[in-house]
N, C-alpha and C positions, 0 to 999 in steps of 0.2 A: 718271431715271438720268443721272449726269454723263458726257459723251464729251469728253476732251482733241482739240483739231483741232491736224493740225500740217501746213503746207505749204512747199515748198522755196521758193516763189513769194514770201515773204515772209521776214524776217531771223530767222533764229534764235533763240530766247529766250536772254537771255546773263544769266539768272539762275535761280533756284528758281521758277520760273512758267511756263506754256502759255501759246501763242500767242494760244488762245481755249479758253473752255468752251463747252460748248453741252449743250442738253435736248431735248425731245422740238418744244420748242415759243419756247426761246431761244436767242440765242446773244450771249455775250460778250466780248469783245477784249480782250486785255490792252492797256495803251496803247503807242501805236507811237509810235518816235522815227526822224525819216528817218535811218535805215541803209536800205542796199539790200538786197536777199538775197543780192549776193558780199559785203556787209560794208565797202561802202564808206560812212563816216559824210559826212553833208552840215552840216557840224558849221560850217562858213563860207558856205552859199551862202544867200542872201537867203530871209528868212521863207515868201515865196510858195512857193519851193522846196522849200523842208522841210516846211510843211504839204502840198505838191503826194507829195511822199516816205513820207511820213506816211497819208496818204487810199490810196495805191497799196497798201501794207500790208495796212491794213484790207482793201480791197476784194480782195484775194485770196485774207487769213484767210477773209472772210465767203464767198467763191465753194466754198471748201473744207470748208466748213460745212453748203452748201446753203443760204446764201441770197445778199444780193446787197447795195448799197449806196440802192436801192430799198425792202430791209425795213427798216432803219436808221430805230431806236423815238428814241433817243435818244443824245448825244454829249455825251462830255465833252472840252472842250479846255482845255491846259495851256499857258501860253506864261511867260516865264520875262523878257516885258517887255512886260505890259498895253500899250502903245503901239501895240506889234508888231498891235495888234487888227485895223485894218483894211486890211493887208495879208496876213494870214492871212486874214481872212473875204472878200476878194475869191478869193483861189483858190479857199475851200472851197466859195464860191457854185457855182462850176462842178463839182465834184461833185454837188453835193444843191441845184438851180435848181426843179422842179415843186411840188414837196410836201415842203420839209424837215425833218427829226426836226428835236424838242426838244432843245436845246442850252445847256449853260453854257458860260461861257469863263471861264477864272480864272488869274489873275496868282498868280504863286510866284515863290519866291525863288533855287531852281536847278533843273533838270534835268538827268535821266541824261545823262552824257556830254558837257557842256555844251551839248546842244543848246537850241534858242531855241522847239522849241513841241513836245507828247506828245498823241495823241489816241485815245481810247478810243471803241468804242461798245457800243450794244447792242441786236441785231436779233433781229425775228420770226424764224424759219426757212421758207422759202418751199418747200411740202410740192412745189411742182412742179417742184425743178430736180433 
């Protein structure tokens, strides 16, 4: 059975979509663009920034979920200038450093709101939190 998550902790869905889905046994994220949760867009600060904005997102959808960035099966990242790569994957390294999910990265041609990177994931649900 499907459950909508929705937490203050992370930015509002500012469309026809939830923040995350989740099942008995997944959980979903819709993709996050660094807005804050008061709605301040980071629409000018350097890549690492917006991916660092981006990773905070998720990791509070997913804590509201019952899981954590620890279950984190798989990621997808959006960046809106392939280049921007290895300054997004140095900050995301510090998220996800031991064991990191499965991940693509992929170049497109805009992003919601002009920002420079969207990131999505999709976690186990960790029955112990």
């Amino acid at each position: 059975m499907k459950e909508i998550i929705h937490t203050d902790d992370a930015p509002a869905a500012v469309g026809a979509y939830s923040q995350a889905t989740t099942t008995d046994e997944l959980v979903f994220t819709a993709g996050q663009i660094p807005l804050t949760p008061d709605g301040d867009l980071l629409v000018d600060a350097p890549v690492a920034d917006q991916t660092e904005q981006a990773l905070a997102n998720i990791d509070a959808v997913l804590r509201e979920a019952g899981a954590g960035l620890g279950d984190v099966l798989k990621v997808t990242v959006f960046l809106d200038d392939i280049d921007d790569f290895d300054e997004m994957n140095e900050t995301y390294a510090d998220f996800f450093d031991d064991e990191p999910p499965a991940r693509s990265a992929v170049g497109v041609d805009a992003l919601p709101k002009g920002v420079a990177v969207e990131i999505e994931a999709v976690a186990a649900k960790d029955r112990s939190h």
